[in-house]
C-alpha positions in Angstrom: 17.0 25.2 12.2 17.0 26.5 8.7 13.7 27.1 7.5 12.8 28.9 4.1 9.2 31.0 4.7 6.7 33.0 2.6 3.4 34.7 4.0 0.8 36.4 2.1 -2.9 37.5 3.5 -5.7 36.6 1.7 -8.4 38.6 1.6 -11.1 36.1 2.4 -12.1 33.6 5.4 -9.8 30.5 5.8 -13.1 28.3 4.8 -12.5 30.6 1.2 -9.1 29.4 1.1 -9.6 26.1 2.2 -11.6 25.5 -0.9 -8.4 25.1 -2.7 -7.0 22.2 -0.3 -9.6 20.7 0.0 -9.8 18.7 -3.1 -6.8 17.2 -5.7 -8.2 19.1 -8.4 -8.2 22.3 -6.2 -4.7 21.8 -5.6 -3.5 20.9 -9.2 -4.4 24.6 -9.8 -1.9 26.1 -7.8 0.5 23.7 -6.2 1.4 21.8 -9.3 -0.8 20.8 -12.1 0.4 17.1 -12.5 0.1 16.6 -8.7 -1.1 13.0 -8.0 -2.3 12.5 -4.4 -4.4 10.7 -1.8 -5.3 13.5 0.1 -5.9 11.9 3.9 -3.3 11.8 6.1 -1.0 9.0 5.3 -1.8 9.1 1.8 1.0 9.2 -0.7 2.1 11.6 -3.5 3.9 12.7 -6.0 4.4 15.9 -8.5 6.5 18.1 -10.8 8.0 20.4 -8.4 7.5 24.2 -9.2 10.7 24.3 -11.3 9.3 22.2 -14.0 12.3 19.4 -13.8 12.8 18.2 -10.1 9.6 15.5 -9.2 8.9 15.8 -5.7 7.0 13.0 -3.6 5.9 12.2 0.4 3.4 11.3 2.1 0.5 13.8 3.7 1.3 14.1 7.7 -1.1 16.1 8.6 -4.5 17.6 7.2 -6.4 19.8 9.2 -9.6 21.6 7.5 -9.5 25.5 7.0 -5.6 25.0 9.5 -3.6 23.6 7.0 -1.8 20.9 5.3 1.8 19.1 6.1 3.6 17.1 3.8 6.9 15.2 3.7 9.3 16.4 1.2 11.7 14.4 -0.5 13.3 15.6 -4.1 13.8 12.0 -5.9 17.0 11.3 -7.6 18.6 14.1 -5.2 20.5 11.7 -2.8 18.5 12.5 -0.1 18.2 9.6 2.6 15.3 11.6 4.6 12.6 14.1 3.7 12.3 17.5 4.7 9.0 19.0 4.9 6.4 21.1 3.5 4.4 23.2 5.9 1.6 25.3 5.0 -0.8 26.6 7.6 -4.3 29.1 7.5 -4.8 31.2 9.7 -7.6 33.7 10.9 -7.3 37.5 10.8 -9.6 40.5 10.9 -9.7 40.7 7.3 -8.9 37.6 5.9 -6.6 34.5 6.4 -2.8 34.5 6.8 -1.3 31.5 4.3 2.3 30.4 5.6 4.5 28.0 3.7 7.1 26.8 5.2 10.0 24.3 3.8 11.8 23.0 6.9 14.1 19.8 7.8 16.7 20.5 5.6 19.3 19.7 7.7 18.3 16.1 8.2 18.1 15.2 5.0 20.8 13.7 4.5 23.0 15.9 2.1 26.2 17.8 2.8 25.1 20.2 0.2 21.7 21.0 2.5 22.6 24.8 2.8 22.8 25.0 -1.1 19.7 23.8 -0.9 17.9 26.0 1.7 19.5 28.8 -0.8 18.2 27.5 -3.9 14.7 27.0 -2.0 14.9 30.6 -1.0 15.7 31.6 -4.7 12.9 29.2 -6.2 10.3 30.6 -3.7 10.0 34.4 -5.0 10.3 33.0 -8.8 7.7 30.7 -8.3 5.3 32.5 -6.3 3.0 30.2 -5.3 1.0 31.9 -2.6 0.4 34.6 -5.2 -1.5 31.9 -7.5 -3.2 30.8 -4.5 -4.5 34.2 -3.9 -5.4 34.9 -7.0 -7.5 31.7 -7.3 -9.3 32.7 -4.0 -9.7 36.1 -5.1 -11.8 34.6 -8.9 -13.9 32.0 -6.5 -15.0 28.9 -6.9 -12.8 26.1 -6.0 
């Protein structure tokens, strides 16, 4: 199943990184700053995706403190008749924590024009660089 994936390590404990999903505000700093969510598992949201133009919006399907956060992932006004999904998962190492984000479900979303999309993802996630801000946020403090 075509997946689009990005790792960074983080030079701090996944309770650091945590900090920044832990709260909506925390995540407005790095995922998108006009996100609008009910962070609980369930809970709806919505937000300017990274490239400024597409809005993005789900629901949370998972939240597990300093593991990680799932979300479904639909691109409104796309013609997509089922969300893919946003994946990102903490994880322990000896000097730090492993971030992974992973886009997946492509393929059921209902589109013909899914593996244009996986490519476009692909392109939009080493413009954007979003693990990078994460990092960097982690790497000032605070949260």
């Amino acid at each position: 199943m075509p997946e689009v994936v990005r790792t960074i390590e983080i030079q701090a404990p996944p309770s650091a990184v945590w900090r920044w999903f832990a709260t909506a505000d925390a995540l407005r700093k790095w995922l998108s700053p006009n996100l609008d969510i009910d962070l609980k598992v369930g809970g709806a949201y919505r937000m300017l995706g990274a490239d400024g133009e597409t809005w993005i919006s789900g629901t949370v399907l998972e939240l597990v403190p300093e593991g990680g956060i799932t979300l479904s992932w639909l691109e409104e006004g796309a013609g997509w008749t089922s969300p893919a999904r946003l994946v990102i998962t903490l994880q322990a190492t000896a000097t730090g924590t492993r971030v992974t984000l992973t886009h997946d479900g492509f393929a059921g979303i209902g589109s013909a024009r899914w593996p244009d999309i996986v490519d476009a993802y692909e392109r939009g996630a080493d413009r954007h660089q979003v693990l990078q801000q994460l990092a960097g946020l982690v790497a000032a403090g605070g949260a």
